[in-house]
N, C-alpha and C positions, 0 to 999 in steps of 0.2 A: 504494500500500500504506500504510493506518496506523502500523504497527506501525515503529518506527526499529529496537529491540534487539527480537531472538530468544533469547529467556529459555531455551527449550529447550538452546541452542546457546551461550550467552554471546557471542552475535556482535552487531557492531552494521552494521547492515545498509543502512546511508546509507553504509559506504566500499565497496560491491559494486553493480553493476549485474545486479537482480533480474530472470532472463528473463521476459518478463511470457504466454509461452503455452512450457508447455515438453512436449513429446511423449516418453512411455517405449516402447522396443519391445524386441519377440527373439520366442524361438517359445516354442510350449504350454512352460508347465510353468515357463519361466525368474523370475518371480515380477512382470510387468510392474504388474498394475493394483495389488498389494500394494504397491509401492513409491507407484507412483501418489496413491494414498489417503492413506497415512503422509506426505508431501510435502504434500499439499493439509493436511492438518490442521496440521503446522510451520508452512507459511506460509501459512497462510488459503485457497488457492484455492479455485476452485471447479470439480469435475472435467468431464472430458470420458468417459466410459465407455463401452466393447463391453457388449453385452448379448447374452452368447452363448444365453441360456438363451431369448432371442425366440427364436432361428432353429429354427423348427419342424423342421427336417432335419437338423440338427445329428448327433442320435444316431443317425438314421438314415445319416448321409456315415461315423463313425466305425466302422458295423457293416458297409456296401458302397460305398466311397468311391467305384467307376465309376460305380451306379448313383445316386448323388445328388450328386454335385459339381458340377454346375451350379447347381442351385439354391440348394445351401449359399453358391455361392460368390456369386450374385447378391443371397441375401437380406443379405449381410454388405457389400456394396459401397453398395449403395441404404443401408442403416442409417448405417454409418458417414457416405454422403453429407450423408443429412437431418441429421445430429449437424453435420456443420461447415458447410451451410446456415445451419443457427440460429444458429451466430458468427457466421459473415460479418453475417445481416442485422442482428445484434446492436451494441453497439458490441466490439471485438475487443479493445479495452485496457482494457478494466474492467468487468467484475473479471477479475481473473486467471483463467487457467485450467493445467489438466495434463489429457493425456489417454494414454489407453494405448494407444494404436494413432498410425501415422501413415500415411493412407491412400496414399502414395505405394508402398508395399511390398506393395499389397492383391496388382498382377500374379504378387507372386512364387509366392503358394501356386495360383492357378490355372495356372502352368505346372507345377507339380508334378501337380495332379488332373483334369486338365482334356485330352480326347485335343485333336488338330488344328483340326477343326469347333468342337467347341466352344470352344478359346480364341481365335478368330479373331473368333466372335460377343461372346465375354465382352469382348476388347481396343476392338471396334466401341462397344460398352456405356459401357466406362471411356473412351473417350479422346472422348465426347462430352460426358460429364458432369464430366471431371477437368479445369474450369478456372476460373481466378479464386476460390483457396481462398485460405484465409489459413493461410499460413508461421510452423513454429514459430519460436521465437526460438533454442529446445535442443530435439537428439534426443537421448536418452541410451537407447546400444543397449548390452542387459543380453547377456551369452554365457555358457557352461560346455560342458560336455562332451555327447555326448547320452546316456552314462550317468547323467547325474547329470539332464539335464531328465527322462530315465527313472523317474529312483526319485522326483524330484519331482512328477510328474503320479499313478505308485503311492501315495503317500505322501500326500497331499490328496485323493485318492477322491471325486471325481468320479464318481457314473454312467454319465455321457457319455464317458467319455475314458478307460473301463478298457480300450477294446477297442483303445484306439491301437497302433499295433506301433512294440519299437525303431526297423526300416528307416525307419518314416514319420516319426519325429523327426530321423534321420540326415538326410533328406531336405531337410526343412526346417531346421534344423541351417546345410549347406551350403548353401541358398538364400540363407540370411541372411548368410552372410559374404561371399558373393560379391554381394549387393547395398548391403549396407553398404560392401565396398571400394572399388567406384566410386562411392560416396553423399556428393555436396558442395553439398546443396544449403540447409543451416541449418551452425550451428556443432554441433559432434558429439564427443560423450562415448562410449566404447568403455570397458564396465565388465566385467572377467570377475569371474562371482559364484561361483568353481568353490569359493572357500575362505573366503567370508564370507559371513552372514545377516545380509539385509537387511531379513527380516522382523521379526525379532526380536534383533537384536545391535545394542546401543546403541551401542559404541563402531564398528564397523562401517559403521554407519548415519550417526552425526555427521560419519567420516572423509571421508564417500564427499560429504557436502551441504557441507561444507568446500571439498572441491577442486572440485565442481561451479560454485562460487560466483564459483570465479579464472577462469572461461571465458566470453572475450566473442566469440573467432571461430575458425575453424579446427577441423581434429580433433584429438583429445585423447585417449588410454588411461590407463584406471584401471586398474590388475593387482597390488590386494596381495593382502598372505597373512593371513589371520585375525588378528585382535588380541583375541580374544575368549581 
């Protein structure tokens, strides 16, 4: 990295070790690539992004999830794959990167959509192509209520994603905490966003890139309350 001080921040950034690939996750709605983006421009990266709006099925899985979850879910696994392809063959430490997904969690939303048959083919799929990626250095998994990823996916109007149902964010919701519980496989940030913006809350936002900075291993929970 060039940059010694973060002017944004008044931080000086030669007494912190900068992760140099750090992944954001949680489900619909929780504000992952938002954060994502805001971080890459603080510290220069360069991102790593989902591009939900490729996946030709997408609107169609949100209006009859039996009848197109396979395909949603294969054209999202192959995407993300080819994304962290191009690091690997890349140099993987320069330049930095952030990205919004961490393909390690892809299984969890296929066990939610996916009956029998088909996630026994989808696992056949992932567990030939899930190897030798490159490890983030930080996960930072965003959580809230699923009332509030509710009003948050209402609230950003999305096309695609009007037709989502509470049950289905509850769903995933619960996926995600049960896979982040058992999840030790980087050092790991547990951020609840149920009473802060981090879209747009400055002081919110510096707090949170603050304490992310003091984390070199292990897990870690972030749980304030607004300062805003």
């Amino acid at each position: 990295m060039e940059q010694t001080i973060l002017s944004e921040f008044n931080l000086d950034l030669s007494k912190f070790s900068i992760p140099q690939y750090i992944a954001i996750e949680g489900p619909i709605g929780i504000g992952k690539t938002t954060l994502a983006k805001r971080l890459a421009h603080s510290f220069n990266y360069e991102t790593l992004l989902e591009d939900a709006e490729e996946n030709p099925f997408l609107a169609r899985f949100y209006q009859d999830r039996r009848g197109n979850a396979l395909p949603t879910q294969l054209f999202f696994l192959f995407q993300r794959m080819r994304k962290l392809q191009d690091l690997r063959q890349g140099d993987i430490f320069q330049p930095i990167r952030i990205s919004d997904f961490l393909i390690e969690k892809d299984p969890l939303f296929a066990k939610i959509t996916l009956d029998d048959d088909e996630y026994r083919l989808y696992q056949t799929v992932y567990d030939s192509i899930i190897t030798d990626l490159p490890k983030p250095d930080l996960v930072v998994y965003l959580q809230a209520s699923t009332e509030t990823l509710y009003d948050r996916v209402k609230l950003r109007g999305l096309p695609t994603e009007q037709a989502i149902e509470q049950s289905y964010l509850q769903q995933l919701n619960d996926a995600y905490t049960q896979f982040f519980y058992y999840y030790d496989e980087t050092p790991l940030l547990i951020v609840n966003t149920e009473a802060i913006n981090l879209a747009k809350g400055e002081r919110d936002y510096h707090n949170l890139v603050e304490y992310m900075l003091q984390i070199s291993s292990g897990r870690h929970y972030y749980n304030p309350h607004s300062l805003q």
